[in-house]
SEFIMAR-776214 format. One record per residue: x, y, z of N, C-alpha, C in turn; residue in three letters. Coordinates in pm, 1 decimal. Each point is the difference from the previous one (the first is absolute). Layout:
<kevos>
KEVO        n.X        n.Y        n.Z       ca.X       ca.Y       ca.Z        c.X        c.Y        c.Z   code
KEVO          X          Y          Z          X          Y          Z          X          Y          Z    ALA
...
</kevos>
This chain:
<kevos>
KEVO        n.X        n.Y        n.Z       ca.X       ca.Y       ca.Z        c.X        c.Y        c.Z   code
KEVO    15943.9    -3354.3     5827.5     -109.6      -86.3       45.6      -55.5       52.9      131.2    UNK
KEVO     -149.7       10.4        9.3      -48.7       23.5      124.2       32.9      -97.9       99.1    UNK
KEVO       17.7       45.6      158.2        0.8     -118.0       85.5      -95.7       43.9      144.0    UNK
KEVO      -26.0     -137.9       68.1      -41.8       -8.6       93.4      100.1      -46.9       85.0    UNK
KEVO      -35.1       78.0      149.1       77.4      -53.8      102.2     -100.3      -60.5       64.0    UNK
KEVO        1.8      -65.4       54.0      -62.4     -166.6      120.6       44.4       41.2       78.2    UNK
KEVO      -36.7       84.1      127.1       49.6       18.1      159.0     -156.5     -135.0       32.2    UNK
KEVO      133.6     -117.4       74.1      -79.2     -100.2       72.8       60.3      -44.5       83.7    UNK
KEVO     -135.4      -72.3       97.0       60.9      -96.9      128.2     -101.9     -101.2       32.7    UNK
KEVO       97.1     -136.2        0.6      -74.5     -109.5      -50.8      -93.4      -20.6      124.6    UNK
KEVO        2.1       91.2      129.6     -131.5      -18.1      104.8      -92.7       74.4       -9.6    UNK
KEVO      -26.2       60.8     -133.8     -129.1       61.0        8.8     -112.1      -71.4      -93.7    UNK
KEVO     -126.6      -61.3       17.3      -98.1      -34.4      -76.2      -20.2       47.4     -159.0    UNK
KEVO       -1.2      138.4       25.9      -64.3       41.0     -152.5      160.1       11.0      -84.7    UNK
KEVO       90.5       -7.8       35.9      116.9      -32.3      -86.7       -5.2     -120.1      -17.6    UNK
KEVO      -30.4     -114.9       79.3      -25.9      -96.1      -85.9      -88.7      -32.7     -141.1    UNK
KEVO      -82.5      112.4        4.5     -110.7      -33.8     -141.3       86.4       96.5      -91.9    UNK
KEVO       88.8      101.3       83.5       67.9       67.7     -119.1      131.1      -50.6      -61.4    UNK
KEVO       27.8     -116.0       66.4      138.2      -81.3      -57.7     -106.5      -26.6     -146.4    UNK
KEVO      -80.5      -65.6        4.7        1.3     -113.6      -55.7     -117.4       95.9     -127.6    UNK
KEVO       -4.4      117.6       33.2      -15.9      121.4     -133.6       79.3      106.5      -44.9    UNK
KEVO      101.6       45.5       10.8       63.3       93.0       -0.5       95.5     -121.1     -154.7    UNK
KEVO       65.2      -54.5      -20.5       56.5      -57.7      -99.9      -48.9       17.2     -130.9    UNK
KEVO     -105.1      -54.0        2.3     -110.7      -18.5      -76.5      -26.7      101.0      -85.8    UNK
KEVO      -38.6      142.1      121.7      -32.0      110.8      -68.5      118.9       60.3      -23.5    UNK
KEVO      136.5        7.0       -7.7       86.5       19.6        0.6       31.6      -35.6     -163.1    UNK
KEVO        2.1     -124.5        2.4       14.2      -79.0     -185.6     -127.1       51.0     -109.8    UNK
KEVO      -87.8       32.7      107.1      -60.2       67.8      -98.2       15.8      119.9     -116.6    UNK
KEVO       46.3       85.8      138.5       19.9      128.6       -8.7      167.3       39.6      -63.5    UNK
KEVO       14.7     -115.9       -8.2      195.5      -19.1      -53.4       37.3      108.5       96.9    UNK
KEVO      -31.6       12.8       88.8       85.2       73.6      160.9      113.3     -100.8       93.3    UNK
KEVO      108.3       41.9       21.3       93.8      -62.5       83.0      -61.0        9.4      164.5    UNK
KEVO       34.4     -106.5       58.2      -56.3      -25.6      152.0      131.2       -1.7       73.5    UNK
KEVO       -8.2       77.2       97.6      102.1        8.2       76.8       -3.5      -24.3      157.9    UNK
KEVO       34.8     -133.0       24.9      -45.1      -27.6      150.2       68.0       54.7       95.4    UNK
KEVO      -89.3       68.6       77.9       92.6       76.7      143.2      -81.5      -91.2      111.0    UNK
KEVO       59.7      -82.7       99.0      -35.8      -43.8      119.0       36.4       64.3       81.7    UNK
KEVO      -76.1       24.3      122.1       -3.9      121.6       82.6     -116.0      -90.0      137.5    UNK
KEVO       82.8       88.7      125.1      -84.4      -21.8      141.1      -86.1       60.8       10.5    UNK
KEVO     -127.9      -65.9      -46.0      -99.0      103.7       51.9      -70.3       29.0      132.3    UNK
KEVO       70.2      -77.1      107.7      -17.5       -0.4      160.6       84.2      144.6        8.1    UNK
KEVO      141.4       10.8      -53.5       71.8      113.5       40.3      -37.2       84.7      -98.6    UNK
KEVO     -150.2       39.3      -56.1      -45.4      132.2      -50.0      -94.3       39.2       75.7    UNK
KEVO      -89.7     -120.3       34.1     -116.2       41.4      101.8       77.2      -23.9      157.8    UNK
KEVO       93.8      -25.0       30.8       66.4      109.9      102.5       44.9       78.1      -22.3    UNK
KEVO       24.8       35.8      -98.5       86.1      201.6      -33.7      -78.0      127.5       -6.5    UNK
KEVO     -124.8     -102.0      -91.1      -99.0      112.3        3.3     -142.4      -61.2      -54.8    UNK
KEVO      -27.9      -99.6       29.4     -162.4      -63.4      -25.8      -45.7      -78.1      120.9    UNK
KEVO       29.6       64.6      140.5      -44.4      -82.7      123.9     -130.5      -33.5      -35.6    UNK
KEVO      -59.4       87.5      -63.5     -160.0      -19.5       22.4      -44.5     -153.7      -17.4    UNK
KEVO       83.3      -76.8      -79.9        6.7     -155.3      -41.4      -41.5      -54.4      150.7    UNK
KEVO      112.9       30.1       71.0      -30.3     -102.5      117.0     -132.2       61.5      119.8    UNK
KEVO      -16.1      116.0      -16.3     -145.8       47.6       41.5     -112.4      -32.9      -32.3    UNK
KEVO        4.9        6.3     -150.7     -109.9     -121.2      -12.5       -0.2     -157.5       21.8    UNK
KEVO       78.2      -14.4       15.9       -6.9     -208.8       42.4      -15.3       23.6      157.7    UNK
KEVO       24.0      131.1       92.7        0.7      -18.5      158.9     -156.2       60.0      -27.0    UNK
KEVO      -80.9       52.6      -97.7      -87.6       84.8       27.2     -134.8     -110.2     -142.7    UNK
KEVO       -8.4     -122.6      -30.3      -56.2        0.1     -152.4     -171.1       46.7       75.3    UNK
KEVO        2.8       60.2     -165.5     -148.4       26.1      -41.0      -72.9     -103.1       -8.7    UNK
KEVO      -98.5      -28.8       34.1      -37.8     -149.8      -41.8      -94.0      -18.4     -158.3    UNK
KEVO      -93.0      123.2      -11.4      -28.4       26.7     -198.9      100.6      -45.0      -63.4    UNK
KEVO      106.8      116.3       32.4      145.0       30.1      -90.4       66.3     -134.5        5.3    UNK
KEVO       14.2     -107.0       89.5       71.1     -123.8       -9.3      -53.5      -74.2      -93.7    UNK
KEVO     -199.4       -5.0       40.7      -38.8     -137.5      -78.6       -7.3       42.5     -172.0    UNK
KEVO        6.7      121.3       14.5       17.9       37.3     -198.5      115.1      -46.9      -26.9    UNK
KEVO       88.3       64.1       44.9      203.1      -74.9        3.7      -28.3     -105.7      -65.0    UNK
KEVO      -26.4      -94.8       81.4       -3.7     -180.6      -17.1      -89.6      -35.9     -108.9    UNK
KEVO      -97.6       72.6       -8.1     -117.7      -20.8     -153.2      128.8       65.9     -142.2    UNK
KEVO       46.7      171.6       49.1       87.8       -4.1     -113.2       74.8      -74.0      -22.3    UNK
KEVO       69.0      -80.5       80.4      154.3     -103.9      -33.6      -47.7      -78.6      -96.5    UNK
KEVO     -145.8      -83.6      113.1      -52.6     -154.8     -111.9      -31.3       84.0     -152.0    UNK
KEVO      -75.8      107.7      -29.4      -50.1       24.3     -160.4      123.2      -10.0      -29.9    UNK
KEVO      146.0      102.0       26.3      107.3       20.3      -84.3       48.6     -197.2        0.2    UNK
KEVO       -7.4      -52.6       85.7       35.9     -176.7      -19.8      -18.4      -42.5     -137.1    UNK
KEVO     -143.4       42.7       73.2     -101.9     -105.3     -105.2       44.9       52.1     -156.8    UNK
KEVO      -24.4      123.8       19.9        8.0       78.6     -151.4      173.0       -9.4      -61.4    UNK
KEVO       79.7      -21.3       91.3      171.2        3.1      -96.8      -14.9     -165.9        8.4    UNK
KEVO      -37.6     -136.7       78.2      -76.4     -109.0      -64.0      148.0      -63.0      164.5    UNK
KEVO       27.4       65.5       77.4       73.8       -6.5       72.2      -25.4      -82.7      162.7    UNK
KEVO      102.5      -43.0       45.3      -40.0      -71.8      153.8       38.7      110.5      100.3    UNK
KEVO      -81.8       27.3       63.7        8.9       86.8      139.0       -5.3      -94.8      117.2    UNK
KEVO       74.8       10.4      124.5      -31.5      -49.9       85.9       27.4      117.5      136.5    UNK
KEVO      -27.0      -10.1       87.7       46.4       78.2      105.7      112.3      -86.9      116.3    UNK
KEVO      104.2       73.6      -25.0      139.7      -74.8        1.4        7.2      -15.9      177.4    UNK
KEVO       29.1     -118.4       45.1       15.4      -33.3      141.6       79.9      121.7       60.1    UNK
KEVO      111.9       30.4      -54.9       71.0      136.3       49.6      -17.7       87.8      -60.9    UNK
KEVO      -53.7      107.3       47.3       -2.1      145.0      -30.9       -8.4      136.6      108.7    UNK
KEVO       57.0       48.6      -41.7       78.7       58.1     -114.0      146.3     -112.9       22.5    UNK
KEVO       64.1      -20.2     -115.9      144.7      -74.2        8.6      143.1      123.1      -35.7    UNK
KEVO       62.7      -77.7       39.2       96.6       55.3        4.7       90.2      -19.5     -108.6    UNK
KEVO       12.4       49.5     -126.3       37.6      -18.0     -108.0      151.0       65.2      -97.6    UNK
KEVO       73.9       50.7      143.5      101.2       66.1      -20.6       61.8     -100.6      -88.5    UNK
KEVO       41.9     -120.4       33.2       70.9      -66.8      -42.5      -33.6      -57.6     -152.8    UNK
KEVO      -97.9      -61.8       -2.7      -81.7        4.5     -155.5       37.5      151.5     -125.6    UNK
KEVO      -30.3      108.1      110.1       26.6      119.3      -60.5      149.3        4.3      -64.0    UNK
KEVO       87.6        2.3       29.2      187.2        2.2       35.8      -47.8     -107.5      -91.4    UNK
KEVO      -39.9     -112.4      -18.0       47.9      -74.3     -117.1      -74.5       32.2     -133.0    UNK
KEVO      -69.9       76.6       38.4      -57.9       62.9     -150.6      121.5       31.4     -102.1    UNK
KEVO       78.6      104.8       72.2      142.7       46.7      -26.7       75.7      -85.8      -84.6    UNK
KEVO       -0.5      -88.5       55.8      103.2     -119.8      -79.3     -108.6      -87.3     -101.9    UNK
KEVO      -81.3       14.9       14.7      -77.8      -15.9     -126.0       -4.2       56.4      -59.1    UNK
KEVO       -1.7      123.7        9.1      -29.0      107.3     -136.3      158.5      -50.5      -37.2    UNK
KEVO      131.1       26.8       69.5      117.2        1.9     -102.2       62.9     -103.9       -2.5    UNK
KEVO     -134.7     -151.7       -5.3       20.1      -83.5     -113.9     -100.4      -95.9      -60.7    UNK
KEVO      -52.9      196.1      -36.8     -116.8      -50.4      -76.6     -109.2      -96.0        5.2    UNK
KEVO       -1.3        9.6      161.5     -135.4     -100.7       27.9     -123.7       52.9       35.2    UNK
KEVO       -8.7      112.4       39.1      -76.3      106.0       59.0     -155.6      -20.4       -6.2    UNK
KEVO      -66.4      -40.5     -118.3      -80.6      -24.5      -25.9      -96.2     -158.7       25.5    UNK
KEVO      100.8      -94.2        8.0      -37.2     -122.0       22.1       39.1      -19.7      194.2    UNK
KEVO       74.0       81.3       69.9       25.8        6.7      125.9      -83.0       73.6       77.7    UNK
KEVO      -38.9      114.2      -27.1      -90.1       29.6       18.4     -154.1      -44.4      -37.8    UNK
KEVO      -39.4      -33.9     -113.4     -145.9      -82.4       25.0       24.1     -120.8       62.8    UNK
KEVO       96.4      -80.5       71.2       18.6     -115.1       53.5      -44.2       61.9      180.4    UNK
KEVO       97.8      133.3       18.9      -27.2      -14.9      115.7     -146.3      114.7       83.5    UNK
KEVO      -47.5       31.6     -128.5     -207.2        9.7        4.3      -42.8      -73.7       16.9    UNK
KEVO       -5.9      -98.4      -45.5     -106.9     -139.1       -9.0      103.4      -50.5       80.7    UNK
KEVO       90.8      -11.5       87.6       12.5      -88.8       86.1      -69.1       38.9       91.0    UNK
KEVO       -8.2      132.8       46.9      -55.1       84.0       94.3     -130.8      -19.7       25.3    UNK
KEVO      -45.5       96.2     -123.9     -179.6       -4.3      -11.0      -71.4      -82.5      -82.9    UNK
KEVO       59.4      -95.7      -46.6      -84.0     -130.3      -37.1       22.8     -130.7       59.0    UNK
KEVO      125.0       -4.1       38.1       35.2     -121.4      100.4        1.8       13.9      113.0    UNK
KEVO       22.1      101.3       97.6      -26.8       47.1      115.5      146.9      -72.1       73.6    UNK
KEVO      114.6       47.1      -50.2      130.4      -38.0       22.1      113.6      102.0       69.4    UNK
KEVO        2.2        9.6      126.4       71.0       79.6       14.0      214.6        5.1      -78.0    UNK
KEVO      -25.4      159.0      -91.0       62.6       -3.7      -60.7      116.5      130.3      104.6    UNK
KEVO      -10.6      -57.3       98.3      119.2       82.5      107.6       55.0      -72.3       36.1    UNK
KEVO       -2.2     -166.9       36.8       64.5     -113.0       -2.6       96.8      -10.0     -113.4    UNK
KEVO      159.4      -31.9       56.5       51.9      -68.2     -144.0      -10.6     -117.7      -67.1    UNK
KEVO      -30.1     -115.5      102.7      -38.6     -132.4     -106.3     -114.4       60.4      -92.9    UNK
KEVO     -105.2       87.0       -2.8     -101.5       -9.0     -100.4       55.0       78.2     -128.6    UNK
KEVO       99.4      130.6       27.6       80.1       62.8     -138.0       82.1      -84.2      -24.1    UNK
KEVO       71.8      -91.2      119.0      105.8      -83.7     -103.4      -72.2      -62.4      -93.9    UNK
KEVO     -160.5      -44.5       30.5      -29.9      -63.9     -122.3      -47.6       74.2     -102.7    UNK
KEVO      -19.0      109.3       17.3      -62.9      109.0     -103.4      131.0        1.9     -105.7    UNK
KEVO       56.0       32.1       94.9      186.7       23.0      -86.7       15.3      -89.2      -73.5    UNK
KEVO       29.8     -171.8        1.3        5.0      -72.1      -55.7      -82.0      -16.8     -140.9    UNK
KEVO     -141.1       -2.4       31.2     -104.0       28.3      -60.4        6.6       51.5     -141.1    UNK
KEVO       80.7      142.5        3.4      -24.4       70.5     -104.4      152.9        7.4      -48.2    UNK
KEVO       55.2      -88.3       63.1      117.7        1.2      -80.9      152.7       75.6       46.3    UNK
KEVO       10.4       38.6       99.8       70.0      100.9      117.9      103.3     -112.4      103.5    UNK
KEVO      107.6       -9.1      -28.5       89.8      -49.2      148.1      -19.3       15.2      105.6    UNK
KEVO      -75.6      -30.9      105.3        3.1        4.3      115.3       55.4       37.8       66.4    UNK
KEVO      137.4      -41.0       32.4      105.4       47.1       51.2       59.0       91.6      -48.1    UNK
KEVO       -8.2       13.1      -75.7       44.6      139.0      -22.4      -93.4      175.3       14.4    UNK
KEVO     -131.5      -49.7       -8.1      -90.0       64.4        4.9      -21.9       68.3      164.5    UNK
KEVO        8.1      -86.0       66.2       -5.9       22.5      175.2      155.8       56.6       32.1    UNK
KEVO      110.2        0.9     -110.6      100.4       34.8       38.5       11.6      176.0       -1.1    UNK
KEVO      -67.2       -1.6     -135.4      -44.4      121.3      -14.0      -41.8       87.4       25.5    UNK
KEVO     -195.4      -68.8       91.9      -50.0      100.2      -11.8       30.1       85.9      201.4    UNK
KEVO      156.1      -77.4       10.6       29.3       79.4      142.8       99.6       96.7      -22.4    UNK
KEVO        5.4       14.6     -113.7      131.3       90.4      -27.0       -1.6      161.3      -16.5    UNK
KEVO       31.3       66.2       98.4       12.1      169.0      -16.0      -75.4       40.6     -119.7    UNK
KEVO       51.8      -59.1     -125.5      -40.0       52.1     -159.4     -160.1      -38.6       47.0    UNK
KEVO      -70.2     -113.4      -56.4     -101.8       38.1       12.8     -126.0       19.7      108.0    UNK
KEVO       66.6        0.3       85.6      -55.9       54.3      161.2      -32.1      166.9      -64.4    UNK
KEVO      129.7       74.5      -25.5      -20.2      147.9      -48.5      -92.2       13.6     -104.1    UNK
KEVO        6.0     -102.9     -131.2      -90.7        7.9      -91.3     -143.8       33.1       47.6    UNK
KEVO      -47.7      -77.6       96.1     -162.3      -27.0       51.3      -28.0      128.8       84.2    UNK
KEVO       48.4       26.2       81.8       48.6      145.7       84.5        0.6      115.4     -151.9    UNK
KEVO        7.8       -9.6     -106.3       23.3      137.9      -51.0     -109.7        2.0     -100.6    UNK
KEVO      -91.3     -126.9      -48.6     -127.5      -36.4      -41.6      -85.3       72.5       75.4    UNK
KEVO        9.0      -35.2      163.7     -121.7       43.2       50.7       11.2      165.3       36.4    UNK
KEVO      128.6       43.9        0.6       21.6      145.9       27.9      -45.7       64.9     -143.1    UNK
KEVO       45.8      -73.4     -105.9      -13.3       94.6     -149.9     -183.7        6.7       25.2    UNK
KEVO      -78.9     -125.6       41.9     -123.3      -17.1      -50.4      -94.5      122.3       63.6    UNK
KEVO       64.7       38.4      134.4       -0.1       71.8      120.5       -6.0      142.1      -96.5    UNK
KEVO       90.6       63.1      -59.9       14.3      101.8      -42.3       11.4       35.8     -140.4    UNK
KEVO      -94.5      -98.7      -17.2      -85.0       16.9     -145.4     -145.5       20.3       25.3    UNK
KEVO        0.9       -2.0      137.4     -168.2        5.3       -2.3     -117.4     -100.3       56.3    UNK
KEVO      106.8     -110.3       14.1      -71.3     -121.7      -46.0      -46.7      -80.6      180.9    UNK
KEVO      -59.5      -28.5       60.7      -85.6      -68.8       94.6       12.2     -146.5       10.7    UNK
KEVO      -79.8      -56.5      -95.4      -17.8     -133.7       34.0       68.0      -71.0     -104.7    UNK
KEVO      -72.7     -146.0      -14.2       47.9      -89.2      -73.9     -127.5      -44.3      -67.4    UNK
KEVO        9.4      -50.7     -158.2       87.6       42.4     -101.7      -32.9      143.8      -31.3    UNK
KEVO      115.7       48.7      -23.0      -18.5      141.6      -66.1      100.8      -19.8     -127.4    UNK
KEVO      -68.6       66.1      -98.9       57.4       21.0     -132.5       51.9      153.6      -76.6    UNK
KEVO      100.1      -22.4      -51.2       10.7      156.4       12.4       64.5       -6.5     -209.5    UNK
KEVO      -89.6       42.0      -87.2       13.7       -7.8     -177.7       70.8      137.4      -24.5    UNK
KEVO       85.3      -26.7     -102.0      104.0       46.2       -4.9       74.2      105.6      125.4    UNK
KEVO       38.3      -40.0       71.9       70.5       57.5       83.8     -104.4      119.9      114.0    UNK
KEVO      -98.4       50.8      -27.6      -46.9      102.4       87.4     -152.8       -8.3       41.3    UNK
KEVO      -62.8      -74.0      -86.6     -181.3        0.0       19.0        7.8     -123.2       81.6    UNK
KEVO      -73.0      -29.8       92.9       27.4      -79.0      116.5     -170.1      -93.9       -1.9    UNK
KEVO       15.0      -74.9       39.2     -142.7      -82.8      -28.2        5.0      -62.0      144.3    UNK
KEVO     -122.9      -48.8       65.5       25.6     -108.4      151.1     -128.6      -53.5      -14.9    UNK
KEVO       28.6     -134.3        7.3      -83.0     -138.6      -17.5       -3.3      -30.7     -105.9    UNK
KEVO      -66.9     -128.3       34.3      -46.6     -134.9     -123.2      -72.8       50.0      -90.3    UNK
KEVO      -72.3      110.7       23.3     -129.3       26.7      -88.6       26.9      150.0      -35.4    UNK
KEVO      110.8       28.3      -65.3       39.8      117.2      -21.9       46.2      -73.9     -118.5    UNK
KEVO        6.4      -82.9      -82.0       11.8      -37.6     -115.4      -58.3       97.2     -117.3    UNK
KEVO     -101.8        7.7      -22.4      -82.0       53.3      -65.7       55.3      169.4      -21.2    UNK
KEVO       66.2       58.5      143.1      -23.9      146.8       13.0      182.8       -9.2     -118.3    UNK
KEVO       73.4     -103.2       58.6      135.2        8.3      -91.2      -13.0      -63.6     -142.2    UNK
KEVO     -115.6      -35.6      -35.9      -34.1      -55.5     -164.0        0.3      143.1      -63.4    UNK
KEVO     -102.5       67.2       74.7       -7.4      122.2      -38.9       90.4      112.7      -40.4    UNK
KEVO       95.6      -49.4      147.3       83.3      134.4      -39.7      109.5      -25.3     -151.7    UNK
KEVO       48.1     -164.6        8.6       63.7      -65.5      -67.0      -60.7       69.1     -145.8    UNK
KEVO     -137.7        4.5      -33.6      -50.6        3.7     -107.8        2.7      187.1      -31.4    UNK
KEVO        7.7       67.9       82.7       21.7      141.5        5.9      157.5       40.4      -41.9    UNK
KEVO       88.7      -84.8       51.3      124.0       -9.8      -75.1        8.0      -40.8     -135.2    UNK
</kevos>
C-alpha cells in the first residue's frame, strides 16, 4: 500500500486546513496516513530563521494577500478561521500528546480537536485545563495523558520528528512526504500528490 507521512504542528494555520484534508484524500486514494508531529519553532530555528525576519520585517502587499488567502481557503474547505489571541503558541505540549494518541489510536480525532480549538475557537491550547478538556473530549485519560506526555520516551519521540523532518529536506509545517521520498509542503500541494499518486 502507498503511504503518506503528515509532518505537522498544530500552531501553524495552513495545517489546520490540511488536518481536516489530508484523510479524506487519503481514503480516497486507499493510501495509509501516517502522523508525524513535529516542532516547527525548532526547524525555523535550525534552519528557516527567515520566518522570524519576516514578522520583525512584514511586507505590507505580501501580508494583506496572506489574510485574503486564509479567508478563500476558509471559505472554500467551508471552515472557521479566527486569528487566535496567542500567537505564535506554544504547542510543545499538545505536540507530546499527539504521541499518546497515535498509540491509542486517537490521533485523528485529537488532533482535529486541538485545530479547531486553536484556530476556530481561539483557545489557548498550551494551557493544560484546555487539553485536559480536549483529552477528555475524544476519549483519552487525562491523567494519564499529562503523565505521559513528561516522560523521556516521548519528549525523545518529538525531538527525533523534528530532526528526521530536518533531514529529509523538509522546512515547514505541513509537509508531506508519499511513499517515503517525494516530499510535498503545504495545503495546496494536494493536487501536485493526486498526481504523483496517479503516476504510481
Amino acid at each position: 500500500m502507498a503511504t503518506i507521512e503528515f509532518f505537522f504542528d498544530v500552531s501553524s494555520p495552513w495545517t489546520y486546513y490540511a488536518c481536516h484534508r489530508i484523510e479524506g484524500f487519503c481514503a480516497r486514494n486507499k493510501v495509509e496516513l501516517v502522523w508525524k508531529p513535529f516542532l516547527v519553532g525548532a526547524v525555523f530555528n535550525k534552519i528557516n530563521p527567515s520566518v522570524y525576519q519576516r514578522r520583525e520585517n512584514p511586507i505590507e502587499a505580501k501580508d494583506a494577500y496572506y489574510k485574503k488567502d486564509m479567508a478563500d481557503w476558509a471559505r472554500h474547505l467551508g471552515l472557521k478561521m479566527v486569528k487566535p489571541s496567542v500567537f505564535p503558541v506554544n504547542s510543545v505540549k499538545a505536540l507530546r500528546g499527539a504521541f499518546v494518541a497515535i498509540d491509542q489510536g486517537k490521533i485523528s480525532d485529537y488532533a482535529t480537536a486541538c485545530f479547531e480549538a486553536y484556530w476556530r475557537d481561539d483557545r489557548d491550547i498550551s494551557q493544560e485545563s484546555v487539553l485536559r478538556e480536549i483529552v477528555d473530549a475524544v476519549g483519552m485519560d487525562p491523567d494519564d495523558f499529562f503523565s505521559q506526555i513528561v516522560t523521556d520516551e516521548i519528549k525523545k519521540r518529538l525531538f527525533s520528528t523534528t530532526d528526521e523532518l530536518i533531514r529529509r529536506g523538509g522546512y515547514g509545517s505541513p509537509t508531506f512526504f508519499v511513499n517515503g521520498d517525494d516530499m510535498y509542503f503545504g495545503n495546496d500541494r494536494l493536487e501536485l500528490m493526486q498526481a504523483a499518486l496517479d503516476r504510481k
